[in-house]
N, C-alpha and C positions, 0 to 999 in steps of 0.2 A: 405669682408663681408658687408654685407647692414643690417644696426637697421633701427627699429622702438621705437625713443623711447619716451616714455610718460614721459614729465615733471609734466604736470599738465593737467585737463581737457580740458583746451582751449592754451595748448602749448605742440604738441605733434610733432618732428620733426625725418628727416630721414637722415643719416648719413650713409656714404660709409665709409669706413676702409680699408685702401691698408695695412697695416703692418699685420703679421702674430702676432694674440697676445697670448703672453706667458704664462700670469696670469692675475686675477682678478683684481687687482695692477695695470697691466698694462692696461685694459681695464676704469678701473676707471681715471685714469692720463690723457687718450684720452680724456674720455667723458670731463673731470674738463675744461681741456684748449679748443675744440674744443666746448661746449657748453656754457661757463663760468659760471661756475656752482660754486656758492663761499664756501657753506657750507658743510660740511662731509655728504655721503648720502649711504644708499644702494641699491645694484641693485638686484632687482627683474625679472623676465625672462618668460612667455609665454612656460610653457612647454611641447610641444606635444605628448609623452608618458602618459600624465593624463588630455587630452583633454585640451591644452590648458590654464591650471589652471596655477594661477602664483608663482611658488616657488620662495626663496631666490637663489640667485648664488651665492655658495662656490667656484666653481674650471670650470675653463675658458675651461674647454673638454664639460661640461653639454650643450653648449650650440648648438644650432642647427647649422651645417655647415657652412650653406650660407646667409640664412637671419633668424632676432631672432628681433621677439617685448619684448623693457627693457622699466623699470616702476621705476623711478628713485623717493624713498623715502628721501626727504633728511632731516637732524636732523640736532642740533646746537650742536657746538665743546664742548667737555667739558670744556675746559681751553682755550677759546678766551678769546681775550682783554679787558681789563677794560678800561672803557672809567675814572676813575677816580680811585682813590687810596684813602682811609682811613686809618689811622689807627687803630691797635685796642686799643688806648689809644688818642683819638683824645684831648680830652683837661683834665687838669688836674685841680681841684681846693683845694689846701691845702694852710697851714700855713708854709710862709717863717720861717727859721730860727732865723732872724734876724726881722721879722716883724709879730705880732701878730694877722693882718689880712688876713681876706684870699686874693689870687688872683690868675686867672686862668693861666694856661701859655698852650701855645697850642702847639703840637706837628705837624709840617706838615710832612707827609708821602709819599712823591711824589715817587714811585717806580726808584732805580736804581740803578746799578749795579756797585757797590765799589758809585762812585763819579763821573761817566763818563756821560754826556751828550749826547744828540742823536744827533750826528753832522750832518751839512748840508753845505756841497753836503756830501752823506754818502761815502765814502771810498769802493769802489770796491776790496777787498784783491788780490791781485799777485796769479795766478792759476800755476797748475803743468808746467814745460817747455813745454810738447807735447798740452797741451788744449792753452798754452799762442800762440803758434804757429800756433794753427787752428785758433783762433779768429784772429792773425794778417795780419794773409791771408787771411782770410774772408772778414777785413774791407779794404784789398786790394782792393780785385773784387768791395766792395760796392761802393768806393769809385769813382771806372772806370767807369763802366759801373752799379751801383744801382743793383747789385746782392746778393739778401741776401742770408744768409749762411743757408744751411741744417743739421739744429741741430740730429744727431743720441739720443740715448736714453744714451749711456754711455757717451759722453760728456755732457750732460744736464745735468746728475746724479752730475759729479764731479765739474760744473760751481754751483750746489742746496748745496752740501755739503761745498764746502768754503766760499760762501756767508750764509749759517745757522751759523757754524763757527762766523764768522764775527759779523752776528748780535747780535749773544749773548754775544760777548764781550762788548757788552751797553746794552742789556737789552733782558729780557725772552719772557716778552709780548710784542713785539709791537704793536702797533697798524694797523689798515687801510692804515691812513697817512705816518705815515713812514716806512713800509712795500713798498707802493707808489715810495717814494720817493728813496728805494734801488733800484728797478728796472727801474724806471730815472737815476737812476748812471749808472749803466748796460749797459741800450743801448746808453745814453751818450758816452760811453768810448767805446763801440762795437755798434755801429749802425746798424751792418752787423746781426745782433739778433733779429733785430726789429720785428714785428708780421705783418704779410703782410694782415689782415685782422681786424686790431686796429684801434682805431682812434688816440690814444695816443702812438700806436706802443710797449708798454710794460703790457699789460692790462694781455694776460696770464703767463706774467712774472713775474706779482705780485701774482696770484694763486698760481702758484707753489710756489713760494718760501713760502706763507703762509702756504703750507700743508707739505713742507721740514722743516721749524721752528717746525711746531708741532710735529712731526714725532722725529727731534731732541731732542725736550723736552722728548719725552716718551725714548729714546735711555738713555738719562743722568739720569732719571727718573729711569732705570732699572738698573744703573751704580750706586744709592745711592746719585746721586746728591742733597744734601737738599734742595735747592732753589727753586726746581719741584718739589720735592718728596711733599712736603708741601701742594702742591696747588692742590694736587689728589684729584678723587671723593671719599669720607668716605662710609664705605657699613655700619656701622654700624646705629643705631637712636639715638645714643647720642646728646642730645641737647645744648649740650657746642661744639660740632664738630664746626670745623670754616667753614665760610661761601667759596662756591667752586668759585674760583678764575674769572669766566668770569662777578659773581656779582659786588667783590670787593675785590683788591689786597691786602690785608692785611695782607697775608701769608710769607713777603719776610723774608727768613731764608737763612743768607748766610753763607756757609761751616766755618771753622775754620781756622785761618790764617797759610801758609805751618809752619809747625814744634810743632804747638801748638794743644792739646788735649784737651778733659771737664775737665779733672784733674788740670793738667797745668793752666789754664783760669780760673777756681773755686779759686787758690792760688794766682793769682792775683786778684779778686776780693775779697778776704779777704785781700789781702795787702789795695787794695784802703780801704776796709770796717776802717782800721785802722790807714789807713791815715786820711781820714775825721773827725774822731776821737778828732783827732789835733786841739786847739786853731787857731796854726797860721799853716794851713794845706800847703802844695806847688800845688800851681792851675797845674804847668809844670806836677809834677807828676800825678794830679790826668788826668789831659788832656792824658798823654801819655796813662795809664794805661785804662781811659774811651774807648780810641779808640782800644785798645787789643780786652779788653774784650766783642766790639760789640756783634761777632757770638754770643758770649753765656746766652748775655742780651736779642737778639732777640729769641733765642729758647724757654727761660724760659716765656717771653711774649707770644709767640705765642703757645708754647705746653701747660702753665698751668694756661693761664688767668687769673692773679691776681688782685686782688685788688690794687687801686690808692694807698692806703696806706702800702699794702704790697711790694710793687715796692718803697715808698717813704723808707721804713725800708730795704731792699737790695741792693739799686741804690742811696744814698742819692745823692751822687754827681749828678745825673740825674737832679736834680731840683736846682741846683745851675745857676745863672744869666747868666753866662758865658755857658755851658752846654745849655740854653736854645735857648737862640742869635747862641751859632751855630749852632745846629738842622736847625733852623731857617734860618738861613744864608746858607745853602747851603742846604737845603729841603735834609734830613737825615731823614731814622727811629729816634725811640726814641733805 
């Protein structure tokens, strides 16, 4: 099939298509990598039964046989990456316990996931036995004779699925950069991958896998994952709604630790409420207990925005020195 298709007024280009395409989906995935097209968009179509007028393209039969002018609208992802993290309790200023004046203590919010840093060189995961075998023959031939490998659509799919996988075992959003720098892992470890019309050789390798990540989010999103679920667009106009995650990540709600429940987790936080209580309280306790009870100090933050002071009457341990130094110390939510 031969497009024409309109990027923009003064970038309109013409593309052959040898594959037989299946779906919209799959015509979209074409256009992403053979165009480099970064942002979510949709395809518009040149429709000859209405002279030519341009409808939306739902189902990949509408379109004309052999050649079809497409008019590529494209829009910003709902939930890309924050270039920075806030929290929504960025500083606090109250009265120590032990000191009658005020002073601030600052929460830093650096998004991540448990405690895990975004390592460098990224860790390419171990694929199925039959994909590990295709790529090792692959980097055979590349190897001989500089023959790169012909990626089919289900091997691509399963190389997009373990590295989504991967990614998010350090973090939801990545970023540009380290999205980048997984696909330098990639063709690092599988050269035979490389993009034969790159200059960095990994350039649609980082597409895709950014529209595999989102795609994943929305999958864990529909599974109840909190950590996503959070960071959706709100259809309501409540003005207390939190701010949509590509502003600013402030949303990070992570699940509840295996075996523990909001029940569970509430009777620990009344234990700490009673420890603190205490003259000569045990910091061991209240540390172990503070770090339980994470998930469920972040929900109550992030679902019912409270007040500095009603956080300092629920959470006292929260503003304690030690509590503050580790926040700190290892860029943790509050």
């Amino acid at each position: 099939m031969r497009l024409r298709v309109v990027l923009a007024p003064d970038n309109i280009r013409r593309l052959d298509i040898l594959e037989n395409l299946t779906s919209v989906e799959h015509l979209k995935t074409i256009l992403q990598e053979r165009l480099e097209i970064k942002d979510d968009f949709l395809i518009q179509f040149e429709d000859p039964e209405f002279g030519n007028e341009l409808c939306n393209l739902t189902n990949i039969t509408e379109l004309p046989p052999e050649r079809a002018v497409l008019k590529i609208l494209q829009k910003v992802p709902e939930d890309s990456e924050p270039e920075t993290s806030i929290s929504s309790l960025d500083t606090a200023s109250v009265s120590s316990p032990s000191d009658s004046s005020n002073q601030s203590f600052p929460f830093v919010s650096v998004r991540q996931h448990g405690n895990s840093q975004w390592p460098s060189p990224f860790p390419i995961p171990k694929f199925s036995y039959d994909v590990e075998l295709r790529l090792e023959k692959g980097n055979g031939n590349f190897k001989e004779d500089g023959t790169l490998l012909t990626v089919p659509r289900e091997l691509k799919m399963d190389i997009l699925d373990s590295i989504a996988q991967a990614i998010f075992s350090f973090k939801a959003y990545p970023n540009n950069q380290e999205l980048e720098s997984v696909s330098a892992a990639l063709i690092e470890k599988y050269p035979c991958l490389k993009d034969p019309g790159s200059g960095t050789g990994y350039h649609s390798w980082t597409m895709s896998i950014k529209y595999k990540i989102g795609n994943y989010r929305q999958k864990l999103r529909t599974a109840g994952c909190s950590e996503v679920t959070v960071n959706q667009k709100r259809v309501n106009n409540d003005s207390r709604c939190l701010k949509k995650a590509k502003r600013c990540e402030i949303n990070f709600l992570p699940d509840n630790p295996v075996g523990q429940t909001d029940y569970s987790l509430q009777k620990e936080k009344d234990a700490l409420q009673e420890e603190m209580k205490k003259k000569h309280f045990s910091m061991a306790v209240v540390d172990s207990k503070m770090d339980l009870t994470f998930s469920l100090r972040r929900k109550e933050i992030v679902d019912e925005e409270p007040l500095v002071a009603d956080v300092l009457k629920q959470w006292p341990a929260l503003f304690l020195e030690d509590q503050v130094s580790l926040c700190i110390r290892d860029d943790l939510f509050i």
